[in-house]
C-alpha positions in Angstrom: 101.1 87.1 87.7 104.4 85.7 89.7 105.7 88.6 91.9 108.5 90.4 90.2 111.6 91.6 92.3 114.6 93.8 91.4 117.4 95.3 92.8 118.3 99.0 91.8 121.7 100.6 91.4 123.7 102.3 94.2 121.4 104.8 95.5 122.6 107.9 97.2 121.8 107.2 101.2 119.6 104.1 101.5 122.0 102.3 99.2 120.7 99.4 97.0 116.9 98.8 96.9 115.0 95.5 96.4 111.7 96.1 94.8 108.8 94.2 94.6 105.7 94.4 92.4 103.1 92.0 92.1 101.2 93.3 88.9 104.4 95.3 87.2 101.7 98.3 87.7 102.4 99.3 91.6 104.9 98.4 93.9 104.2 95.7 96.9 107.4 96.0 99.0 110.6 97.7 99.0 113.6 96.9 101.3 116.9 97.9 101.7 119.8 95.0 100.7 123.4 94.8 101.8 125.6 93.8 99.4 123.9 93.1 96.2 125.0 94.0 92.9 121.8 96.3 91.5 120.3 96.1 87.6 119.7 98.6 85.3 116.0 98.8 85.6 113.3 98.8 82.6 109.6 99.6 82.8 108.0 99.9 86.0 110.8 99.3 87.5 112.8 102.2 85.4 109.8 104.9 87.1 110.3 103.9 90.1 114.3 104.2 90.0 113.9 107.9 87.9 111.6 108.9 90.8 114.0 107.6 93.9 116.8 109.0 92.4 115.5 112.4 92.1 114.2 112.1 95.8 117.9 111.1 97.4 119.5 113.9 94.9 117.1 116.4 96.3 115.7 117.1 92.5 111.9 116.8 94.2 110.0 116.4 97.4 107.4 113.5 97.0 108.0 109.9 95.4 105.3 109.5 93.2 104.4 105.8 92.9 101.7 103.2 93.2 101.3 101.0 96.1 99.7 97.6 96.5 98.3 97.4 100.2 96.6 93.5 99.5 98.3 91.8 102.3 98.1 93.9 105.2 96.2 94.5 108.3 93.6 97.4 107.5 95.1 98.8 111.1 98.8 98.4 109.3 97.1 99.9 105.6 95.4 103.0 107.4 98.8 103.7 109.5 100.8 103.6 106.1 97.8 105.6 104.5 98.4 108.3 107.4 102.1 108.7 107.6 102.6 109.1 103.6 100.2 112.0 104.7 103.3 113.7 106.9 105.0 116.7 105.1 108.6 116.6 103.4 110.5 118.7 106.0 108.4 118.1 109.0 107.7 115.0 111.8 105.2 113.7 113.4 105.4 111.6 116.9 104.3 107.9 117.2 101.4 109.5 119.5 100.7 111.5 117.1 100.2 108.9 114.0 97.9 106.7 116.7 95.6 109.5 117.8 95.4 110.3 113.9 93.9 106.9 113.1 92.0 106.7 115.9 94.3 104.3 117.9 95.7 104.4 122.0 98.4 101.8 121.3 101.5 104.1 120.2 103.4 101.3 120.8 101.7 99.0 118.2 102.3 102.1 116.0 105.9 101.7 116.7 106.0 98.2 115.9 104.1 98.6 112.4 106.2 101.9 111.0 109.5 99.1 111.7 107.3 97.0 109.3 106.8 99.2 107.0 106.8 97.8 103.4 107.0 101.1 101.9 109.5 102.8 102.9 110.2 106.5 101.3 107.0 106.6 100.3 105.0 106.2 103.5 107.6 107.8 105.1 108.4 106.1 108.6 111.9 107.9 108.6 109.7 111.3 109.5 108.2 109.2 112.6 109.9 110.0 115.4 109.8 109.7 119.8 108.4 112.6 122.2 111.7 112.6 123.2 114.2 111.1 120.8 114.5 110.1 117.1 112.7 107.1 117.8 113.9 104.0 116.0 114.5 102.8 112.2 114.5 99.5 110.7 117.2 100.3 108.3 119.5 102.4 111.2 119.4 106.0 113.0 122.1 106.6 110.8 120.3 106.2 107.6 117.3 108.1 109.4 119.3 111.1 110.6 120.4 111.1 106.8 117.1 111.5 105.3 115.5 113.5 108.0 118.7 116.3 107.4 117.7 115.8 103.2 114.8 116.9 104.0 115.7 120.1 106.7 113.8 118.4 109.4 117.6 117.7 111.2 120.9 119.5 111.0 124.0 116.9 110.4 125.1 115.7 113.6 
């Protein structure tokens, strides 16, 4: 099956989505877009907008979706695995993802949460330094955002 792509409506926060789904069953990527007009959704694609929307609007605490892994490093697969595992509300340190899968390169952790496919639901926003917010592929701004969502962060 050809990979189907889509680009939701307006989202509170994150803004438009582009997502990605190889089988219409599970979702293979999801990126934020800049200046895209989104689609009204159907299928698949309407589940996975119901359950973002009610995660930005603070309606629930967990995006419930499938995810396709094919395509990615076990290493990068087992990181993803282990930070969908960090609580809504709470964060965990890039040391603290490596020593959880058994790796000493926190800096190779670094590099794979700012290539995470999955964002929202293997939650890199929750990832953060020993001694700062760490980075964010789609901006500190957008991460300080979700992280005060949440209650891990009060609005700066």
């Amino acid at each position: 099956m050809k990979e189907q792509t889509i680009i939701l409506p307006q989202l509170p926060i994150v803004g438009n989505l582009k997502l990605s789904s190889r089988d219409g069953k599970s979702l293979c990527h999801i990126d934020v877009v800049r200046k895209q007009k989104g689609h009204i959704p159907t299928g698949f694609f309407k589940e996975c907008l119901d359950e973002f929307e009610s995660f930005l609007n603070a309606r629930t605490r967990q995006i419930n979706l499938p995810l396709d892994f094919s395509g990615l490093t076990p290493f990068h697969a087992r990181l993803l695995r282990q930070m969908a595992q960090i609580p809504y509300g709470k964060v965990a340190t890039y040391k603290d993802l490596a020593e959880a899968i058994n790796s000493k390169g926190f800096q190779a952790v670094g590099t794979a949460c700012g290539k995470n496919p999955f964002m929202l639901l293997c939650p890199c926003h929750r990832v953060v330094g020993s001694k700062d917010l760490g980075g964010f592929a789609h901006g500190l701004l957008m991460k300080k955002k979700l992280l005060h969502l949440e209650g891990s962060l009060p609005l700066m």
